[in-house]
Structure formats: C-alpha cells, structure tokens
C-alpha positions in Angstrom: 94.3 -86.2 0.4 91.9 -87.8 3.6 93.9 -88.5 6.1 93.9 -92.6 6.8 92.3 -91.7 10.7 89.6 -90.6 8.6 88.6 -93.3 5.3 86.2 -95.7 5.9 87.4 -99.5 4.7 84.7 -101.4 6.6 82.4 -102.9 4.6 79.6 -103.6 7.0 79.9 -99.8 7.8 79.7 -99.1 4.2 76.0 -101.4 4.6 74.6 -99.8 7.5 75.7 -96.2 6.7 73.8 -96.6 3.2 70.8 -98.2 4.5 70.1 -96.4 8.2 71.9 -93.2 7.5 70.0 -90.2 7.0 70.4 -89.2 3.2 70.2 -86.4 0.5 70.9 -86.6 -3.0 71.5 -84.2 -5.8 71.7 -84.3 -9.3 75.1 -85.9 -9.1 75.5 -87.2 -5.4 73.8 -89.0 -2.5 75.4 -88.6 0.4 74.4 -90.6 3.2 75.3 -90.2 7.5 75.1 -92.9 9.8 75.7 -91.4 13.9 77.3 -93.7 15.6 78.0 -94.1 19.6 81.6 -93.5 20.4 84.6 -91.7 20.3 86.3 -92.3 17.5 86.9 -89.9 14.7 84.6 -89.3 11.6 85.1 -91.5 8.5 84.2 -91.2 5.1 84.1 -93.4 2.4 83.3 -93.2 -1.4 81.2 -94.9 -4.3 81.9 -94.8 -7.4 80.3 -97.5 -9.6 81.0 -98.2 -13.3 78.4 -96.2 -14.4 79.9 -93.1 -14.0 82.6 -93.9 -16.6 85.9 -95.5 -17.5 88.5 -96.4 -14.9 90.0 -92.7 -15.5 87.0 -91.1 -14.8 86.2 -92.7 -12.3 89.5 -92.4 -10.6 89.0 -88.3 -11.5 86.0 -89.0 -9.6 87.1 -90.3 -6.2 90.0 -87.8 -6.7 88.1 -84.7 -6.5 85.6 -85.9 -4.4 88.1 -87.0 -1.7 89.7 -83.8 -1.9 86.6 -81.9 -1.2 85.3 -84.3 1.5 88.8 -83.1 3.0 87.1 -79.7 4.0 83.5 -81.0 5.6 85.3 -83.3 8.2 85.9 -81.1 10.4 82.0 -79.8 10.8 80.9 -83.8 11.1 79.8 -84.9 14.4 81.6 -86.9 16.6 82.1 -90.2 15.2 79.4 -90.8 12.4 80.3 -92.3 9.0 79.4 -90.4 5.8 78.9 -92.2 2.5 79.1 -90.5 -0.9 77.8 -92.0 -3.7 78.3 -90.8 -7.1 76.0 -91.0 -9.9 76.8 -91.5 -13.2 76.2 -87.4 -13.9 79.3 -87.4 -11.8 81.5 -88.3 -14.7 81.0 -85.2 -16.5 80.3 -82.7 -13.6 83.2 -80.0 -13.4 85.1 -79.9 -10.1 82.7 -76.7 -8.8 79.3 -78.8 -9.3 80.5 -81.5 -7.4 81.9 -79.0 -4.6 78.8 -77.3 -4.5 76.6 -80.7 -4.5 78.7 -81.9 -1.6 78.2 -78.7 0.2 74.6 -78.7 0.2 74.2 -82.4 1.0 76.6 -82.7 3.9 74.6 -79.8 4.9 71.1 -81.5 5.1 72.4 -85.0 6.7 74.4 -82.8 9.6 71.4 -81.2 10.2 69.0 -84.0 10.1 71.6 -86.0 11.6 
C-alpha cells in the first residue's frame, strides 16, 4: 500500500499535474510529472475512468497500480506530483505489463522532468 504522506487528494493538483506536467504514455498508461517548488514529499495519485471496466476491474486496477507506484517513489524528485492515468487496455493487462509500462514511463518524465 502508498503510504498517506505520499497520495495525492488535491484536485487542483490532479489539474495542473495533467495539463503542465511533463508526460509519457504507453499502450496502457500515461503518466504525467508536475515539479513543484518545496519541500514536501512526492505524491502520487491515480485515474482510472470507467472505460477501463467494471467497478472490480477497476478497483484491480488502482490495486496493482498503487502497489507498483510503491517502488518508483523513492527515485521521484523532491516534491513533484505524478499522475497515472489508465487506459482502458489497462483492464485486461496482466500485473507484469503494467509493471513494466510504469517503469518505462516514470523513467522518461524523471528524466525530462
């Protein structure tokens, strides 16, 4: 689980994260970093709309996806705000796919940053 320092529940960050941040996408993610001035700790916070599936999968979906995010905060910088967004291939993606997509995209946005 994310530790609560670390989720994101600000809806205007949500906004300017997703339309300033840097971004990557991948066939089942966007992921998108916003650097922020400050000392706060990293936050992350999810999307997952109804088109990746049911309430279960969806659920499934922030599950795993929280899990893995769990393992890149520690290589974010200082206090920035990283969005992921799944897409609806999401829904169907095993848990590796989705580890993997994360990977790579995190890796981009920290290095665009």
């Amino acid at each position: 689980m994310l530790p609560s320092e670390h989720r994101l529940a600000d809806g205007e960050l949500f906004r300017l994260a997703t339309r300033c941040g840097s971004r990557c996408g991948s066939s089942t993610l966007v992921v998108h970093l916003l650097l922020r001035e400050g000392d706060g700790p990293p936050v992350v916070g999810f999307v997952v709309s109804r088109a990746v599936g049911n309430a279960v999968v969806r659920n499934r979906v922030k599950r795993r996806l929280r899990h893995l995010a769990r393992e890149h905060v520690s290589s974010l910088p200082g206090s920035c705000v990283l969005v992921v967004r799944a897409l609806p291939a999401a829904g169907g993606a095993p848990g590796r796919t989705l580890a993997e997509d994360l990977a790579h995209c995190v890796g981009r946005v920290t290095v665009r940053g």
